[in-house]
N, CA, C and O atoms as CSV, one atom per row, in Angstrom:
chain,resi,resn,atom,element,x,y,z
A,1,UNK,N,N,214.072,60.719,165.349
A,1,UNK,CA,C,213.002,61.624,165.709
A,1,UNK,C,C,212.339,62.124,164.425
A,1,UNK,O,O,212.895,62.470,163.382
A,2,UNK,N,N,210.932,62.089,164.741
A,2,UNK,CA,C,210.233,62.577,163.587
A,2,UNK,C,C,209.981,64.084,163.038
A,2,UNK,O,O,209.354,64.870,163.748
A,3,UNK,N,N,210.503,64.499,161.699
A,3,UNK,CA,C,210.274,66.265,161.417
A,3,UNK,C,C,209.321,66.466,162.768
A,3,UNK,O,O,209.676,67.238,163.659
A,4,UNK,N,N,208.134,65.741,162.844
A,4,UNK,CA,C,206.575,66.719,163.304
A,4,UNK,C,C,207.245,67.048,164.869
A,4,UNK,O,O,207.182,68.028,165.612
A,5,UNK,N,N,207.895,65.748,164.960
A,5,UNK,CA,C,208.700,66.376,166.865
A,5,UNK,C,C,209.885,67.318,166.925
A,5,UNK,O,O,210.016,68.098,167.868
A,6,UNK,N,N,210.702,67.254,165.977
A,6,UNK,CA,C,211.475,68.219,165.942
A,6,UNK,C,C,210.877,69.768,165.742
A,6,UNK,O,O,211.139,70.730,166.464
A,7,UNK,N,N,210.147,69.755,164.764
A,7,UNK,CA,C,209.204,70.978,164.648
A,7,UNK,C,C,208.706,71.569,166.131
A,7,UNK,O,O,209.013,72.684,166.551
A,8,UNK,N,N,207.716,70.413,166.972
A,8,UNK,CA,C,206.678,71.310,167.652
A,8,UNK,C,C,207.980,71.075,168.775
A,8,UNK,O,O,207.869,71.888,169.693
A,9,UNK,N,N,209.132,70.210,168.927
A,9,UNK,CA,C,209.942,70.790,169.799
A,9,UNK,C,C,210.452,72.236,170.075
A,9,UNK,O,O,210.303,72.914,171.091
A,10,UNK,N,N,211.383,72.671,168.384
A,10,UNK,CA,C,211.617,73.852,168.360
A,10,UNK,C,C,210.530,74.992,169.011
A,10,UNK,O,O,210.711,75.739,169.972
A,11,UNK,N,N,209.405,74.858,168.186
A,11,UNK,CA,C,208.230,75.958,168.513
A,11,UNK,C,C,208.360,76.280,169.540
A,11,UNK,O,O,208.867,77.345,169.892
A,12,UNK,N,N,207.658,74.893,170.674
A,12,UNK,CA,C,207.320,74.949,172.143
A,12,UNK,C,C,208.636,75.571,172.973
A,12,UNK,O,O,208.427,75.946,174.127
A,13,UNK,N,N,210.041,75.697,172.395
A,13,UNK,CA,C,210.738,76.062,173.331
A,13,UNK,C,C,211.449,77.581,173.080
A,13,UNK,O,O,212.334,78.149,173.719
A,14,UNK,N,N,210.626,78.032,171.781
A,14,UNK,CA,C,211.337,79.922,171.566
A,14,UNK,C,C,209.313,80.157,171.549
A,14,UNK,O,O,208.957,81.081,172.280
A,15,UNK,N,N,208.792,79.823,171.217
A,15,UNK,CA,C,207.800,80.271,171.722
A,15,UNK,C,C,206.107,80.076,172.380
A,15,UNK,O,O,205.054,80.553,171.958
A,16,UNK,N,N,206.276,79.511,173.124
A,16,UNK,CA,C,205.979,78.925,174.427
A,16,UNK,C,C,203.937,79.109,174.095
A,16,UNK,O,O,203.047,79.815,174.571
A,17,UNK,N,N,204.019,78.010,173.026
A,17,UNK,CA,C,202.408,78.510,172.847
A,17,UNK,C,C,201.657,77.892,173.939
A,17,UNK,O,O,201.773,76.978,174.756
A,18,UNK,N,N,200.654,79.000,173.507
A,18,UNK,CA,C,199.240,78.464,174.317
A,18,UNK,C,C,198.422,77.208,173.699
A,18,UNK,O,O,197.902,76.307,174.357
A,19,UNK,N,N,198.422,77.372,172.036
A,19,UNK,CA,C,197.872,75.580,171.767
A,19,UNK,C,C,198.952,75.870,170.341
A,19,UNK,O,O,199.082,76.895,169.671
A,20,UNK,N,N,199.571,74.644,170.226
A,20,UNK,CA,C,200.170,74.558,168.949
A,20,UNK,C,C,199.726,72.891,168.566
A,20,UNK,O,O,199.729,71.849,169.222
A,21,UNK,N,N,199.302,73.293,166.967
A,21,UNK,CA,C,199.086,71.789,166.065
A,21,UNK,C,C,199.861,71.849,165.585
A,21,UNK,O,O,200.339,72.973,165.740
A,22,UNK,N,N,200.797,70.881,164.578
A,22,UNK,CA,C,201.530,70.481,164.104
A,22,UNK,C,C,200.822,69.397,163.523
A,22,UNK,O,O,200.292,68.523,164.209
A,23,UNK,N,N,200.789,69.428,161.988
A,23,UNK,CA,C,199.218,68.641,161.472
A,23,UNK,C,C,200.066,68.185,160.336
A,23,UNK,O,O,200.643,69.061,159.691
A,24,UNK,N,N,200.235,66.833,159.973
A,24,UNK,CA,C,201.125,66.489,158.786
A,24,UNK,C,C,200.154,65.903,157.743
A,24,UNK,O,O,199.389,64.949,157.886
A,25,UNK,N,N,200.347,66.656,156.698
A,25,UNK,CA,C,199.791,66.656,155.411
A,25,UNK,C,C,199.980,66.025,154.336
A,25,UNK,O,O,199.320,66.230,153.317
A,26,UNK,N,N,200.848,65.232,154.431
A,26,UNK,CA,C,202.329,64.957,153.671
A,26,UNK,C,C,201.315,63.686,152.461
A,26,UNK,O,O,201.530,63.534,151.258
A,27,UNK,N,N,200.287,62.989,153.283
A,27,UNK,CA,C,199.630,62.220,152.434
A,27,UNK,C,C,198.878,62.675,151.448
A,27,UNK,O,O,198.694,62.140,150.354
A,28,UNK,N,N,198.456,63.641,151.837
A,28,UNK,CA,C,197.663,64.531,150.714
A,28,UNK,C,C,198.221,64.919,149.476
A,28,UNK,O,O,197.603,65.416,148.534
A,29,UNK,N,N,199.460,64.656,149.537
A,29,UNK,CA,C,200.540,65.445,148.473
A,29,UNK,C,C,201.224,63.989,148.038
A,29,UNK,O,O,202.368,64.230,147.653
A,30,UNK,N,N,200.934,62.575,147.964
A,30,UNK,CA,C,201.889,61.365,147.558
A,30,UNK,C,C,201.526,61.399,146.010
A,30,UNK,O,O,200.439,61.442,145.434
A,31,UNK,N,N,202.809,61.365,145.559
A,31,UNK,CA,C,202.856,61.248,143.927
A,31,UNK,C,C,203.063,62.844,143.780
A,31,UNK,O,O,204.214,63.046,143.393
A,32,UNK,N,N,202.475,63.830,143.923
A,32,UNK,CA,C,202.744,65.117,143.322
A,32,UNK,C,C,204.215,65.452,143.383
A,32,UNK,O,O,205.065,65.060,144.183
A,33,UNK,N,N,204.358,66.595,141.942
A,33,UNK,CA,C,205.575,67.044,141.981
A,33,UNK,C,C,206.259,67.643,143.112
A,33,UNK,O,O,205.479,67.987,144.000
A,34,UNK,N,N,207.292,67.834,143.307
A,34,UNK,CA,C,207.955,68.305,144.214
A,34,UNK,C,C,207.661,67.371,145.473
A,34,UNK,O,O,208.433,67.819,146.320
A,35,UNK,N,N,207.064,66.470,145.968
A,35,UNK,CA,C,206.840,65.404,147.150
A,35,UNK,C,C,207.865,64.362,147.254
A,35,UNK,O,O,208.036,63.455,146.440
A,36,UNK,N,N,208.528,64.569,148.323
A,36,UNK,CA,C,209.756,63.455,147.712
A,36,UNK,C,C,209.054,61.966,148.524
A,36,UNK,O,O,209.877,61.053,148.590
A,37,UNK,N,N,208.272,61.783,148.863
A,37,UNK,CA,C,207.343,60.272,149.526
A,37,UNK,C,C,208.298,59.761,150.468
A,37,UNK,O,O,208.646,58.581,150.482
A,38,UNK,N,N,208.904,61.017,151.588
A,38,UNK,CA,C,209.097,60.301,152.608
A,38,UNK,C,C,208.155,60.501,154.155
A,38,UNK,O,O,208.524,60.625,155.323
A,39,UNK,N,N,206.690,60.458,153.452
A,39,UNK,CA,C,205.659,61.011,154.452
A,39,UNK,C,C,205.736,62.384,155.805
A,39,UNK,O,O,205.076,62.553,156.830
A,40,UNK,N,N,206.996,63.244,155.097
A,40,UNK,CA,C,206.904,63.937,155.870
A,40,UNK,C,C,207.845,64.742,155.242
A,40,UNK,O,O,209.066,64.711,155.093
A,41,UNK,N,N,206.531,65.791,154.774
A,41,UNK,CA,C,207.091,66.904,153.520
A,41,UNK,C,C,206.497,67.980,153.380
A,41,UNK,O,O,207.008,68.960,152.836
A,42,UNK,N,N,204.878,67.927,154.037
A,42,UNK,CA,C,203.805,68.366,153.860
A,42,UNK,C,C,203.541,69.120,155.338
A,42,UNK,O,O,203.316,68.347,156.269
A,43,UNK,N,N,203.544,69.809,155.483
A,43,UNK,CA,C,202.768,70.221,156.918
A,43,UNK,C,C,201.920,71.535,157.451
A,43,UNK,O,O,202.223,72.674,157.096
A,44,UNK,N,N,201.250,71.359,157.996
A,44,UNK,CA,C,200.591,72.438,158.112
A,44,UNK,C,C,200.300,72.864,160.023
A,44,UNK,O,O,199.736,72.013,160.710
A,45,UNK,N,N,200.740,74.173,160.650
A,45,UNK,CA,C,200.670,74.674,161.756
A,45,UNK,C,C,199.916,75.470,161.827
A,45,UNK,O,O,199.753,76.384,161.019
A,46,UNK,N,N,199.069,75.180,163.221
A,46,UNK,CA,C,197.973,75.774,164.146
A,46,UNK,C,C,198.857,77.151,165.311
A,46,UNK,O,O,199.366,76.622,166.299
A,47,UNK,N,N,198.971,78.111,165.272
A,47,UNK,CA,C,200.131,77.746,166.476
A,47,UNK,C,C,198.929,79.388,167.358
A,47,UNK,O,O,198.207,80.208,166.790
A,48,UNK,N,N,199.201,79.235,168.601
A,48,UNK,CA,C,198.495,80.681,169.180
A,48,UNK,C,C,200.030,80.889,170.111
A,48,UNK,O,O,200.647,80.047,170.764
A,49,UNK,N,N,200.288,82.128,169.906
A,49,UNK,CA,C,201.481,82.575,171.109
A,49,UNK,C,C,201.150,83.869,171.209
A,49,UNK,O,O,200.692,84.636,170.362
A,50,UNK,N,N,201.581,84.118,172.944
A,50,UNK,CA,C,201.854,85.397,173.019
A,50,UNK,C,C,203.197,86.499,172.062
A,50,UNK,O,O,203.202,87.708,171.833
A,51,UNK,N,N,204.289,85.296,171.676
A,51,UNK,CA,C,205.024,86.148,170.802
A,51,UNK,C,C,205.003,86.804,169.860
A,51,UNK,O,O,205.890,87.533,169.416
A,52,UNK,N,N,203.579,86.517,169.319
A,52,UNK,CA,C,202.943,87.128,167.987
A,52,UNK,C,C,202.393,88.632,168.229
A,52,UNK,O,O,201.869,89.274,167.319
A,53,UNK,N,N,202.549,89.090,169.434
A,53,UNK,CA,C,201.665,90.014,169.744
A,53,UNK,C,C,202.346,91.701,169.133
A,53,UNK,O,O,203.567,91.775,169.271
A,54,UNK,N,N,201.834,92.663,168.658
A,54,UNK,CA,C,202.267,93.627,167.705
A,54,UNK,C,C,203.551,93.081,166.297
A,54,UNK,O,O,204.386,93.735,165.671
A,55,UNK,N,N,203.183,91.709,166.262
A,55,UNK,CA,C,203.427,91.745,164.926
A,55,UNK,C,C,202.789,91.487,163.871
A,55,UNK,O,O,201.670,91.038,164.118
A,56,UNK,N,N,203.081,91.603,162.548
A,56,UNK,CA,C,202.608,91.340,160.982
A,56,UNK,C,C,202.180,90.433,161.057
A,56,UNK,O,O,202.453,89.772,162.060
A,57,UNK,N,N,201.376,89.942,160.171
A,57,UNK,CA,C,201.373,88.225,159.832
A,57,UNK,C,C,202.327,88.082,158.989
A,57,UNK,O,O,202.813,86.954,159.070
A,58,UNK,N,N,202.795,88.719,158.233
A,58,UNK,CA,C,204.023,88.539,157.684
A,58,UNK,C,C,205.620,88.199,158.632
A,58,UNK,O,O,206.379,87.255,158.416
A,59,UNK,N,N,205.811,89.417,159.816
A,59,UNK,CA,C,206.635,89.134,160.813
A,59,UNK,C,C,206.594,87.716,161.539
A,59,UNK,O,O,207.627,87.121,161.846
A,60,UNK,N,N,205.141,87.155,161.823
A,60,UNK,CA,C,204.906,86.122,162.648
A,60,UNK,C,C,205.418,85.003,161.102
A,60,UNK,O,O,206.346,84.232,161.346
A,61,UNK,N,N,205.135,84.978,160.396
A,61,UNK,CA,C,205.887,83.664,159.596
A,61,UNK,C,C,206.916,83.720,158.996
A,61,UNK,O,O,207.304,82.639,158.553
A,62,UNK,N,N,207.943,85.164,158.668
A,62,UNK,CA,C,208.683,84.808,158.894
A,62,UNK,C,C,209.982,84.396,160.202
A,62,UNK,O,O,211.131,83.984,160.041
A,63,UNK,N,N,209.058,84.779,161.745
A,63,UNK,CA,C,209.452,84.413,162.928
A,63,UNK,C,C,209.673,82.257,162.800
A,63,UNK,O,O,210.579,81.459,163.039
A,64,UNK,N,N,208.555,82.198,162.404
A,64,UNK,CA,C,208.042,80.819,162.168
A,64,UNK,C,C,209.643,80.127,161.479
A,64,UNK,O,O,210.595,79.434,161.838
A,65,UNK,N,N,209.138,80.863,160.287
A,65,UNK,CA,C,210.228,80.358,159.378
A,65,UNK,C,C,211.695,80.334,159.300
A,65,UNK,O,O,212.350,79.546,158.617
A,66,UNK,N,N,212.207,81.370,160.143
A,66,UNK,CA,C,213.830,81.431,160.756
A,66,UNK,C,C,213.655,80.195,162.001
A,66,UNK,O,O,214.495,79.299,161.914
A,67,UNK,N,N,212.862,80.096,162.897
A,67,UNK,CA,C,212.983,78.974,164.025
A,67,UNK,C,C,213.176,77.725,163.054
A,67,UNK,O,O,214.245,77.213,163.384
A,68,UNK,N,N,212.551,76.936,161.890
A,68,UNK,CA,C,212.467,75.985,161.035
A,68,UNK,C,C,213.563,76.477,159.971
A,68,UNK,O,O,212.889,76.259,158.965
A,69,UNK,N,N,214.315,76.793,159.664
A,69,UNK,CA,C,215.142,76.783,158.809
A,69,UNK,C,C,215.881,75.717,158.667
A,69,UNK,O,O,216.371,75.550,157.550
A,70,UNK,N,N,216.047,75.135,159.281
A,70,UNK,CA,C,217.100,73.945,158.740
A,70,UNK,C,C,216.254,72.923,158.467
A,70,UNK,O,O,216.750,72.191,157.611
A,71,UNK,N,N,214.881,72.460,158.936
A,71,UNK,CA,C,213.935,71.856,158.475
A,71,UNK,C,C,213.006,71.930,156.745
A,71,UNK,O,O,212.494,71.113,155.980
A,72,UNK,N,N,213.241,73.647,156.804
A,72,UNK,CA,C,212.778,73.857,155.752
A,72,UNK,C,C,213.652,73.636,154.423
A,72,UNK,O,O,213.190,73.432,153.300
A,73,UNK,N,N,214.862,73.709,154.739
A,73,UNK,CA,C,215.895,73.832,153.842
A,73,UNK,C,C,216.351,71.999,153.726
A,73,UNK,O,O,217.497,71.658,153.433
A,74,UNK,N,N,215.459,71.197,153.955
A,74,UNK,CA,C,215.958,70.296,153.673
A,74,UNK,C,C,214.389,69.178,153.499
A,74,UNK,O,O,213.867,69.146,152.384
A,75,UNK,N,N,213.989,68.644,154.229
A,75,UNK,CA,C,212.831,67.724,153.997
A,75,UNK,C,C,211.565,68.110,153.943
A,75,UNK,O,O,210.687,67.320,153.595
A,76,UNK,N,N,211.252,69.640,154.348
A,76,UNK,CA,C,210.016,69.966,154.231
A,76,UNK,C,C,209.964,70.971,153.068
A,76,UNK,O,O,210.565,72.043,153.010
A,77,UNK,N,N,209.168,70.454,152.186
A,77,UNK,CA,C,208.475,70.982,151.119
A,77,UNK,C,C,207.987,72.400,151.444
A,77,UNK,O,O,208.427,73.546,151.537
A,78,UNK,N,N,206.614,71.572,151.592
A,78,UNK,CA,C,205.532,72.873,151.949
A,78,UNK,C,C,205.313,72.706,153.361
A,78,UNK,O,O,205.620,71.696,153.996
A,79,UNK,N,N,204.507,74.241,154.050
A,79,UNK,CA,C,204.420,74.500,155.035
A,79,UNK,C,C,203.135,75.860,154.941
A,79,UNK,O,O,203.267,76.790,154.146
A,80,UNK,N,N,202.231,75.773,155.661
A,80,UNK,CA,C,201.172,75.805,155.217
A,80,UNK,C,C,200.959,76.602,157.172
A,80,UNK,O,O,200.818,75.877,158.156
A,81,UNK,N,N,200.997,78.139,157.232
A,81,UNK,CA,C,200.404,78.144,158.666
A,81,UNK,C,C,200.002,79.512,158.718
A,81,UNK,O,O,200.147,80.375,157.853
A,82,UNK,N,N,199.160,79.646,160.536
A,82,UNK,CA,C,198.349,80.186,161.088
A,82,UNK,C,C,198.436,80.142,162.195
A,82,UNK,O,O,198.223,79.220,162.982
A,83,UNK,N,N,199.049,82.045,162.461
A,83,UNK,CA,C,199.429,82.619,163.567
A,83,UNK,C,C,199.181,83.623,164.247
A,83,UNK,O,O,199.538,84.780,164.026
A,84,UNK,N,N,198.302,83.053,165.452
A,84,UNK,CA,C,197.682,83.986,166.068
A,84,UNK,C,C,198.088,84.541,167.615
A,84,UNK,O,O,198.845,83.697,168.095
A,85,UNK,N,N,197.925,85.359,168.324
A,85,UNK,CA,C,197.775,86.028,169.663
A,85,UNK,C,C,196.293,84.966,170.038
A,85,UNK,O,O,195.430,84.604,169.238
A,86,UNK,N,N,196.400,84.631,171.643
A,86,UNK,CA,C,195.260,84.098,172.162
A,86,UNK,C,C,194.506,85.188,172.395
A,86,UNK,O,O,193.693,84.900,173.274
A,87,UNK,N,N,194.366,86.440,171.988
A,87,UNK,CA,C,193.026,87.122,171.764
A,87,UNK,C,C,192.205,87.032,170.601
A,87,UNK,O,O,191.022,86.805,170.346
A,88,UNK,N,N,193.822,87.432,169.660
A,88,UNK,CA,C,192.695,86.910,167.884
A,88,UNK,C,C,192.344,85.189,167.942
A,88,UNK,O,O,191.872,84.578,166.983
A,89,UNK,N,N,192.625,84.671,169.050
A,89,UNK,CA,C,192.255,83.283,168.487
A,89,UNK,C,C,190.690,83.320,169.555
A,89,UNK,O,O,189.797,82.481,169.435
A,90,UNK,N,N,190.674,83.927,170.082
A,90,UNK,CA,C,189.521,84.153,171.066
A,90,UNK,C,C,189.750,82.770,172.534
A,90,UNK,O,O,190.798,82.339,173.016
A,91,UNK,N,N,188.110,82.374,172.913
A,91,UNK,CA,C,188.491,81.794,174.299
A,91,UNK,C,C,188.953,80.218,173.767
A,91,UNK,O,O,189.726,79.819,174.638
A,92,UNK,N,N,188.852,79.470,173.024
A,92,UNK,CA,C,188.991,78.423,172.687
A,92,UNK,C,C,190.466,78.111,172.756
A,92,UNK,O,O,190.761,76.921,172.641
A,93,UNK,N,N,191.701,79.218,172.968
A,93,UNK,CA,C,192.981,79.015,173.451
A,93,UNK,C,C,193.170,78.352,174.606
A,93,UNK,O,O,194.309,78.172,175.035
């Protein structure tokens, strides 16, 4: 199974978005330091949930970032995201 499915697996099942991307970046970054070129190192998340709602943007990534911990702590580099309530994301949720 690929990081990007394990990822939007986790997400989709502690917090039950309304649209989540899961957007792999990983090419953008081949050859740079710290990239280890196993095309999936790089990523960047879209995510809208109601779980975000009266928290930080700080609270919401590190919410993000405890669900991905064992992902992060091992093949993913960077991680690159944006977390909103489907009100701040307006009607396009």
């Amino acid at each position: 199974m690929t990081i990007e499915n394990i990822m939007r697996g986790k997400l989709e099942t502690i917090l039950s978005p309304a649209r989540l991307e899961v957007i792999n970046e990983s090419h953008l970054h081949a050859g740079h330091a710290g990239s280890p070129g196993t095309g999936e190192s790089h990523f960047r998340l879209n995510i809208i949930s109601e779980a975000f709602a009266g928290k930080t943007r700080l609270e919401r990534h590190r919410l993000i970032n405890e669900i991905l911990k064992e992902e992060l702590a091992g093949r993913i580099h960077a991680l690159a995201i944006s977390a909103n309530t489907p009100e701040e994301a307006g009607p396009q949720s």
